[in-house]
C-alpha positions in Angstrom: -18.0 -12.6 -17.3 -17.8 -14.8 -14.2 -19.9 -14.3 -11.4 -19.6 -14.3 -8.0 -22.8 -16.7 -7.2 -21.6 -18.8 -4.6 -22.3 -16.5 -1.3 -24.4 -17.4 1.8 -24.0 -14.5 4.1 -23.8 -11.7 1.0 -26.1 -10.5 -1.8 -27.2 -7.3 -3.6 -31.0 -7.2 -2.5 -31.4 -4.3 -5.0 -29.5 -1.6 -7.2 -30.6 1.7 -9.5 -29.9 5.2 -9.7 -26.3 4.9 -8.9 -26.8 2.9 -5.6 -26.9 -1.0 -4.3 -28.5 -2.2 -1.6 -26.6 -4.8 0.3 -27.2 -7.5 2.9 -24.2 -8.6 4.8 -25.1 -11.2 7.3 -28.0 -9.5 8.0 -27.0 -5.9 8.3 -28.2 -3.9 5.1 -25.7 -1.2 4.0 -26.8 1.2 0.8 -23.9 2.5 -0.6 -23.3 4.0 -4.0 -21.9 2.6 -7.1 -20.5 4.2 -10.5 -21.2 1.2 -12.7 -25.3 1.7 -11.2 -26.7 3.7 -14.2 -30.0 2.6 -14.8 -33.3 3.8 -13.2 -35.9 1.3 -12.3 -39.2 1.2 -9.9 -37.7 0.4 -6.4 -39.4 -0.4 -3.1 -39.7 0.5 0.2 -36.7 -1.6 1.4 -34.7 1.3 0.4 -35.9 3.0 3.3 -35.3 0.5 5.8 -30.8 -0.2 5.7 -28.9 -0.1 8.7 -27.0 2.4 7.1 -25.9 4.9 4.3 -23.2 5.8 2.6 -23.5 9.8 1.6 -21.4 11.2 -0.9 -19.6 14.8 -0.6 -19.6 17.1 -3.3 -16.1 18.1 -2.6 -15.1 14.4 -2.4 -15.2 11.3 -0.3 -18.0 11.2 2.2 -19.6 9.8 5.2 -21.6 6.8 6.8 -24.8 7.5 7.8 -26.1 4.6 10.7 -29.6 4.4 11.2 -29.8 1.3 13.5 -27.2 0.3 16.2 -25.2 -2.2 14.4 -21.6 -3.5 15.6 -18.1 -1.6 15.1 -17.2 -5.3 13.2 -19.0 -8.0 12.5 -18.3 -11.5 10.5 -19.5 -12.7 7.6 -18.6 -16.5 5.9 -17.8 -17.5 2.7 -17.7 -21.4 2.6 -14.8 -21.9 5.3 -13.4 -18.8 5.0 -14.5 -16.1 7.8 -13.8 -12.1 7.1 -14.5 -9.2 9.5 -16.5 -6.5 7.9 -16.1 -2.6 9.2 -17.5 0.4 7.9 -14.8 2.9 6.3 -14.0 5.8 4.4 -15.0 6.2 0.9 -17.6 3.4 1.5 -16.0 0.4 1.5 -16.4 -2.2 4.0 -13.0 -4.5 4.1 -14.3 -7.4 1.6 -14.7 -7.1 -2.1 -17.2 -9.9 -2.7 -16.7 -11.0 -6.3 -13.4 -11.4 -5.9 -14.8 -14.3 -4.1 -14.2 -16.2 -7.9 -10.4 -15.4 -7.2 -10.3 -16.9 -4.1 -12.1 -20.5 -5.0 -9.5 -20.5 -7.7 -6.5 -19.8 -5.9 -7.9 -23.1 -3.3 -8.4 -25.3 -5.7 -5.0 -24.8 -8.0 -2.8 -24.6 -4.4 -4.6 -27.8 -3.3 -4.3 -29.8 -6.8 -0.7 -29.1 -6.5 0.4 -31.3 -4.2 3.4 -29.8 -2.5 4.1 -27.0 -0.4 3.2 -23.5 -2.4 4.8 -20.2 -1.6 2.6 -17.0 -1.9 3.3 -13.4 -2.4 0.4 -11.3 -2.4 1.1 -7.5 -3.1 -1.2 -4.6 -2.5 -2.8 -7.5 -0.1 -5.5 -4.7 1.6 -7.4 -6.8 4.7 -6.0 -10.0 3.5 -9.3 -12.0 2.0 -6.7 -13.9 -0.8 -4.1 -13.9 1.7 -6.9 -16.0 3.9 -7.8 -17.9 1.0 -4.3 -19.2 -0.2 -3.6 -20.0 3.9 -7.0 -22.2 4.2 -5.3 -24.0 0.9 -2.2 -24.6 2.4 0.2 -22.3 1.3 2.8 -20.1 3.3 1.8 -16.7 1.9 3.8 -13.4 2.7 1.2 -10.4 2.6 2.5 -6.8 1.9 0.5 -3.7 2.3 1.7 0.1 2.8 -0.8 0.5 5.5 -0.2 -0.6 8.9 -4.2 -0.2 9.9 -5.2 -2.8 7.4 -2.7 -5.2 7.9 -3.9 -5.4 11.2 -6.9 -6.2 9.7 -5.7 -8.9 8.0 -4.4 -10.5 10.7 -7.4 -10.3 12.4 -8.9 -12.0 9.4 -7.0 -14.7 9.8 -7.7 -15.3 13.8 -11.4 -15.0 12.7 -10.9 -18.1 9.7 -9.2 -20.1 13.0 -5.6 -19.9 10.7 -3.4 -18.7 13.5 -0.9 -21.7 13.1 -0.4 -21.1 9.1 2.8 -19.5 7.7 1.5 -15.6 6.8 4.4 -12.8 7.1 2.9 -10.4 7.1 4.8 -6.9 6.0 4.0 -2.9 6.0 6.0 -1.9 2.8 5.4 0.0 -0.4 5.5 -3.0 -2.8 8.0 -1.9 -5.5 10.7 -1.7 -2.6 9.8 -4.7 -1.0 9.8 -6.9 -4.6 13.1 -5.0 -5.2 14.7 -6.2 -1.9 13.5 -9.6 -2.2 15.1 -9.7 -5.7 18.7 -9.3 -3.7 17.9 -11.8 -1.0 17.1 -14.4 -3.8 13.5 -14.8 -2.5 11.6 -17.0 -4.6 7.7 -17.2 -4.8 5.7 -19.8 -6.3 2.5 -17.6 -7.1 1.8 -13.8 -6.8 -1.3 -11.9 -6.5 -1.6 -8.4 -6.9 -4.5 -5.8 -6.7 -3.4 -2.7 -7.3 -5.0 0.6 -7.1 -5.6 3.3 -10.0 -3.3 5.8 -7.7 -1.3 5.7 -4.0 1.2 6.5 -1.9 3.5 3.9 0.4 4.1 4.3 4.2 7.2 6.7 2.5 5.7 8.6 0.7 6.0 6.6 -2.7 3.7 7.5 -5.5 2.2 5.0 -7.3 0.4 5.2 -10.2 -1.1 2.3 -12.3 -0.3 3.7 -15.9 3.4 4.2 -14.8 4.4 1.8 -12.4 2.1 -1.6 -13.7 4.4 -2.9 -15.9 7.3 -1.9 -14.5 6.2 -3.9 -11.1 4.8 -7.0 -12.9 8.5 -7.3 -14.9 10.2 -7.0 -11.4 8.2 -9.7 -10.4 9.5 -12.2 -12.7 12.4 -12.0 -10.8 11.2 -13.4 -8.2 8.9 -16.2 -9.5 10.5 -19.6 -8.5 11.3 -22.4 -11.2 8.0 -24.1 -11.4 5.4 -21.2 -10.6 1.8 -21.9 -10.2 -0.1 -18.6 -10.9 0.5 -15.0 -11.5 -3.2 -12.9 -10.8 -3.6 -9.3 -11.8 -6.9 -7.9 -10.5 -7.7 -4.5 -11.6 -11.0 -2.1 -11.2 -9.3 1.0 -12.8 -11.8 2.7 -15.1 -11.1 2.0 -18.8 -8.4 -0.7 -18.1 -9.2 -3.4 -20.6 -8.6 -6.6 -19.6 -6.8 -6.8 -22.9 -4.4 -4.7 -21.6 -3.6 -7.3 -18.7 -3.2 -9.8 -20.9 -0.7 -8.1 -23.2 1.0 -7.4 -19.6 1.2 -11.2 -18.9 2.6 -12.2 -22.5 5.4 -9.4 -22.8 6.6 -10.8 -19.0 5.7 -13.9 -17.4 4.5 -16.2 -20.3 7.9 -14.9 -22.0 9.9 -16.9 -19.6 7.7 -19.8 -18.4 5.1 -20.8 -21.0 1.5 -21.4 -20.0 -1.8 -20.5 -20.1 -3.2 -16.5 -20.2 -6.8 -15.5 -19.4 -8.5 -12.5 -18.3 -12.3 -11.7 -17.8 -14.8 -9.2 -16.2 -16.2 -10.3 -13.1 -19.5 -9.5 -11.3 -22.5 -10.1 -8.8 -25.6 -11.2 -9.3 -28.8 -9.2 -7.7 -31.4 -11.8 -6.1 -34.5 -12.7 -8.2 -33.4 -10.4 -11.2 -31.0 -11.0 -14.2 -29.4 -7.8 -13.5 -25.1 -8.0 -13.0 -23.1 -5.6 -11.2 -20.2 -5.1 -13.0 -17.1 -5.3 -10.6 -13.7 -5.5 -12.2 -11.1 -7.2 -14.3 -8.2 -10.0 -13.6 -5.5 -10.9 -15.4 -4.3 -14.4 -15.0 -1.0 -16.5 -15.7 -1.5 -20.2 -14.8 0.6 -22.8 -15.1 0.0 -25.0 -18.3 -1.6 -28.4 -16.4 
């Protein structure tokens, strides 16, 4: 597993009983968590968060805020600046450990040494699209949802990238990769996070099972000569990293030969040993 240690502004003060307790730049959020099955003696920091994230019974469910905090506010990872706003099924814009992603996506874009084109697919509020900017790429960032593009942009104003190349593009993904196959659009490295189940701004269904393969062989298609890295992040219950992997060789690493990993990734809680599990990747690199 690699862990996400490297935060300033984030940590997990505490977790148990299927809940973690979060600080984010100084405003504590408690919000549930399906990998949290242990019990253990907790203290009365539980009873003090800015606020909580209840869960329905028939599904979904709603913040609870205890202390005025704002409708966004920043928080920093090394250069890289991301606005953080409390949503629907308790999420908050910013997926912290795939703060491991981002340092590696910097640091192969910057070894390059020449001009690196992007494509980042199921992009959500853009914190790899941010990343991959700061590094110097031109990224293009598709999303089905208008809202959180928005977002993204605003993520980028708030990392002061407003004069690096990011197109930015409300799209269901398959159609998008499909029509950039006719234009003879070419991209140097691809990113993808996609969910377990969705729709696009038409209607499209998407479904991991059915449609991952399918999307990751279109995607060959448009992977230039000399392509960097091809990143397949995943937090779909019971998807093995394995399974990524197999993805990788039948496709990518059939046509340009290079180097396949894939691990879990995580979050460490302060002054414990504990780990909060957090998802998989997939990665394709470039053989150095």
């Amino acid at each position: 597993m690699i862990i996400a240690n490297n935060w300033k502004s984030y940590k997990i003060i505490d977790m148990s009983n299927g809940e973690k307790l979060e600080d984010w730049e100084g405003i504590t959020l408690r919000r549930p968590d399906p990998q949290i099955i242990w019990e253990k003696d907790t203290v009365n920091k539980w009873n003090k968060p800015d606020a909580i994230y209840h869960r329905s019974n028939s599904g979904g469910g709603q913040w609870e805020v205890l202390n005025k905090i704002p409708d966004r506010w920043n928080v920093r990872y090394k250069d890289l600046v991301f606005n953080v706003k409390l949503m629907g099924f308790k999420h908050t814009g910013i997926f912290p450990e795939q703060a491991v992603n981002w340092d590696y996506m910097i640091d192969k874009i910057k070894k390059s040494k020449r001009k690196i084109k992007v494509l980042n697919l199921f992009a959500y509020t853009g914190c790899a699209t941010v990343a991959c900017a700061y590094a110097g790429a031109d990224v293009v960032h598709v999303d089905s949802s208008k809202g959180i593009v928005q977002w993204a942009k605003e993520n980028i104003i708030s990392s002061n990238l407003e004069d690096r190349y990011v197109r930015f593009i409300v799209d269901d993904v398959i159609k998008f990769v499909e029509r950039e196959i006719r234009r003879g659009n070419k991209y140097d490295a691809i990113i993808m996070d996609p969910p377990s189940f969705g729709r696009g701004k038409n209607g499209e269904v998407w479904n991991i099972d059915d449609s991952l393969f399918k999307l990751v062989k279109l995607c060959e298609k448009v992977l230039s000569d000399d392509p960097l890295f091809f990143i397949i992040n995943s937090y779909t219950t019971g998807m093995s990293k394995t399974v990524l992997e197999n993805i990788l060789n039948l496709t990518i690493n059939k046509k340009y030969k290079g180097k396949i990993s894939s691990e879990e990734i995580g979050l460490p809680m302060v002054n414990s040993d504990l780990i909060l599990p957090c998802g998989i990747y997939g990665r394709w690199e470039k053989d150095e």
